[in-house]
C-alpha positions as CSV (number, residue, x, y, z in Angstrom):
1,X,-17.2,128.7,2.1
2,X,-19.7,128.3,-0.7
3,X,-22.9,126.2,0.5
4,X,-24.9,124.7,-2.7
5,X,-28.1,123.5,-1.7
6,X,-30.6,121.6,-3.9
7,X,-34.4,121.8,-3.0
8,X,-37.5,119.7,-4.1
9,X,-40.5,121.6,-3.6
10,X,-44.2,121.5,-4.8
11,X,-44.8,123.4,-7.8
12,X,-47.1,125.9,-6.1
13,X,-47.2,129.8,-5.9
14,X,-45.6,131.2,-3.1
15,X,-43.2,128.2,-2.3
16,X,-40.4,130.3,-4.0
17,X,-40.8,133.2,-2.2
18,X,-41.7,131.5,1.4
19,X,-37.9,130.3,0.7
20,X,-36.5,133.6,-0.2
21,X,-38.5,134.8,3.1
22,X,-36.7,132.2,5.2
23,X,-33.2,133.2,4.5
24,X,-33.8,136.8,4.3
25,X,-35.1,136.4,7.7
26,X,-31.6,134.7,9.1
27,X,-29.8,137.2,7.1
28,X,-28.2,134.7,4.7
29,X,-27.7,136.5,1.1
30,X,-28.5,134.1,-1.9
31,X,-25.8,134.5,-4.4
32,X,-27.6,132.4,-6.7
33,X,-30.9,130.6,-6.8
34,X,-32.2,128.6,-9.9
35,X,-35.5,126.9,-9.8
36,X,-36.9,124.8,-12.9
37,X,-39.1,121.8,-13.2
38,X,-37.7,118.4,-12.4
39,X,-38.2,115.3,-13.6
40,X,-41.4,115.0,-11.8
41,X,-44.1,116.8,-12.9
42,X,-45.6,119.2,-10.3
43,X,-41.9,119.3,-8.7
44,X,-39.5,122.3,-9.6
45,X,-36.1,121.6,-8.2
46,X,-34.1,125.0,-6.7
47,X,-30.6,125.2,-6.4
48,X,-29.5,128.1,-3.8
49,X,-26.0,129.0,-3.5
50,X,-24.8,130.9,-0.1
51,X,-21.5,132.2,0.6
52,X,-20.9,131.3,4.8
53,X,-18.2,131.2,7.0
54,X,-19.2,127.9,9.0
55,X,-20.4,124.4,7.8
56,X,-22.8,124.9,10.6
57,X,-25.1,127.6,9.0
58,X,-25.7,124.9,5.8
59,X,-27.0,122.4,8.6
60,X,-29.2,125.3,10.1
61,X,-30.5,126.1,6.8
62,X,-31.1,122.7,6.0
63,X,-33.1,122.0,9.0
64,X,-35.2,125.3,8.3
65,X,-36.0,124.3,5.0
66,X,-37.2,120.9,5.9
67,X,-39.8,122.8,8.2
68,X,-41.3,124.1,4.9
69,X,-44.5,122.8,4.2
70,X,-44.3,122.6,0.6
71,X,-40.4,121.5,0.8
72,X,-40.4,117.4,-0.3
73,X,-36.3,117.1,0.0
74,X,-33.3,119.1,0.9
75,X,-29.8,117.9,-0.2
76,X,-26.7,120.0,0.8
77,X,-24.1,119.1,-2.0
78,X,-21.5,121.8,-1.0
79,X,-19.0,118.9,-0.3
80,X,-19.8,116.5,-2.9
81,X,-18.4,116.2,-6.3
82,X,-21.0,117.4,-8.2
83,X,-21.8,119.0,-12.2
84,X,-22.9,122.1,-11.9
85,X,-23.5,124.6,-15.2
86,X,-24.3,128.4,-15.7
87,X,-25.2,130.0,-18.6
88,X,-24.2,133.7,-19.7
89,X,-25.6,135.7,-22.5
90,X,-22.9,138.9,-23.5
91,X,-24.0,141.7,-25.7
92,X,-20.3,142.7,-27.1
93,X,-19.8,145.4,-28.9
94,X,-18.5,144.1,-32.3
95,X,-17.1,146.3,-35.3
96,X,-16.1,144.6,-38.7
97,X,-12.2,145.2,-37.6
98,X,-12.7,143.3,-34.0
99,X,-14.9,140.9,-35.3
100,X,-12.8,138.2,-35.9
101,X,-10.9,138.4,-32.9
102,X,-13.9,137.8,-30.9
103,X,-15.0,135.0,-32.9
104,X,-11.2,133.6,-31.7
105,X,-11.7,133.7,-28.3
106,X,-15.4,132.3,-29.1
107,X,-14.1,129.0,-30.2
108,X,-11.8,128.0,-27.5
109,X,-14.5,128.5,-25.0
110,X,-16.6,126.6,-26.8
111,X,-19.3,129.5,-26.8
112,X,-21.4,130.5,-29.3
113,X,-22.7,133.8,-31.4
114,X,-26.4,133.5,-31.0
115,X,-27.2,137.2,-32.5
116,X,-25.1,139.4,-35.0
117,X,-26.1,142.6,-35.7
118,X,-23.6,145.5,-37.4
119,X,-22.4,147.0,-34.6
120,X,-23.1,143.9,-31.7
121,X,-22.2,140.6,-31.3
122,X,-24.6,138.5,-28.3
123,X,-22.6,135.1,-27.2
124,X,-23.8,132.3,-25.2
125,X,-21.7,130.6,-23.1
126,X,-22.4,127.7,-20.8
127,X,-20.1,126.1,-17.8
128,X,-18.7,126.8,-14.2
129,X,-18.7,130.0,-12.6
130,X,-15.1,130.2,-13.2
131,X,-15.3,129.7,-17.1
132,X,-17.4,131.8,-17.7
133,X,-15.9,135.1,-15.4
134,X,-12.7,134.0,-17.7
135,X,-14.7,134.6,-20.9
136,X,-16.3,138.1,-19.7
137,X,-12.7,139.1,-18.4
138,X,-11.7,138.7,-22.2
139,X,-14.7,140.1,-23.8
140,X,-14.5,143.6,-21.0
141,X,-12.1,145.7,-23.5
142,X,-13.4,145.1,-26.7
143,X,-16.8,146.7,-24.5
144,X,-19.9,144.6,-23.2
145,X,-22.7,146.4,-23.9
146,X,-25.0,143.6,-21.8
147,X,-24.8,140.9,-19.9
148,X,-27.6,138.5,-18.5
149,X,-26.6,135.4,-16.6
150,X,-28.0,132.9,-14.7
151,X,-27.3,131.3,-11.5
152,X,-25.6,127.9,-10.7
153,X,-27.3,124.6,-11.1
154,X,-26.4,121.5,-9.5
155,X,-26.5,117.8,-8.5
156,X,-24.0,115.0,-7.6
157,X,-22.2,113.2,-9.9
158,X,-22.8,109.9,-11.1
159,X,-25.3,107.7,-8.7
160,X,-24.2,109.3,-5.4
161,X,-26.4,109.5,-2.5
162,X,-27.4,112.8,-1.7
163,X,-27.7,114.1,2.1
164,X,-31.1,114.5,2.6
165,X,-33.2,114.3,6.2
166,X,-36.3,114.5,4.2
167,X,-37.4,111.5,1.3
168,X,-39.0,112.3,-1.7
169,X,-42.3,110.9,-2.0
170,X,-44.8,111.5,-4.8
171,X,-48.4,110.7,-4.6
């Protein structure tokens, strides 16, 4: 099961790696973690994506994170319908023969050439996890000389309530 929690934290050194510190220590791996500034200012939102075998571990973690001094909300959206993006940068490998083919499976992707060089092609595409490992599937034989991607972020659709056990309060 794929846990997707979303964090709102002070915008202080060392909150990011206190987080880290706290999974690391329970032996959770992070498959993704994204952190940016919110809405708020002096409030960067994290979104940390675990792969676990029991509902359980996401409440665990939940409640650990709350302990965090620095930590203003915790919001599991693992089960929720939610919009989530990634983004992907792929160095291609691009000759003026293959060119055009690549610019065909650009299109329906909706992805875009953001670099051309004479022998390289670098694409950036945006979407779900599952778009985008599509799109590097296809791009694999004409050879990817680099890739770069980031890691999911997330919230609920629409004006759901999040699950939370902590509120947001800004002073």
């Amino acid at each position: 099961m794929k846990g997707i929690l979303t964090l709102m934290v002070n915008n202080r050194p060392g909150v990011l790696n206190r987080i880290t510190n706290l999974f690391s220590k329970r032996n959770y791996n992070i498959e993704s973690i994204t952190v940016g500034h919110s809405e708020q200012e002096g409030i960067s939102r994290i979104t940390v994506v675990v792969q676990v075998d029991d509902e359980k571990v996401i409440e665990q973690m939940t409640k650990q994170l709350n302990k965090q001094i620095d930590v203003l909300k915790v919001m599991d959206i693992s089960n929720q319908s939610i919009v989530s993006r990634e983004l992907a940068l792929i160095k291609v490998l691009a000759t003026s023969q293959n060119r055009s083919e690549i610019y065909a499976l650009i299109e329906p992707f909706r992805a875009s050439a953001i670099d051309v060089s004479k022998d390289s092609l670098t694409v950036q595409i945006t979407g779900e996890s599952g778009k985008i490992e599509a799109f590097i599937e296809l791009l694999k034989p004409y050879g990817i000389k680099e890739l770069a991607r980031t890691g999911t972020t997330a919230f609920p659709r629409g004006t759901q309530r999040t699950n939370s056990n902590k509120s947001l309060s800004i002073v």
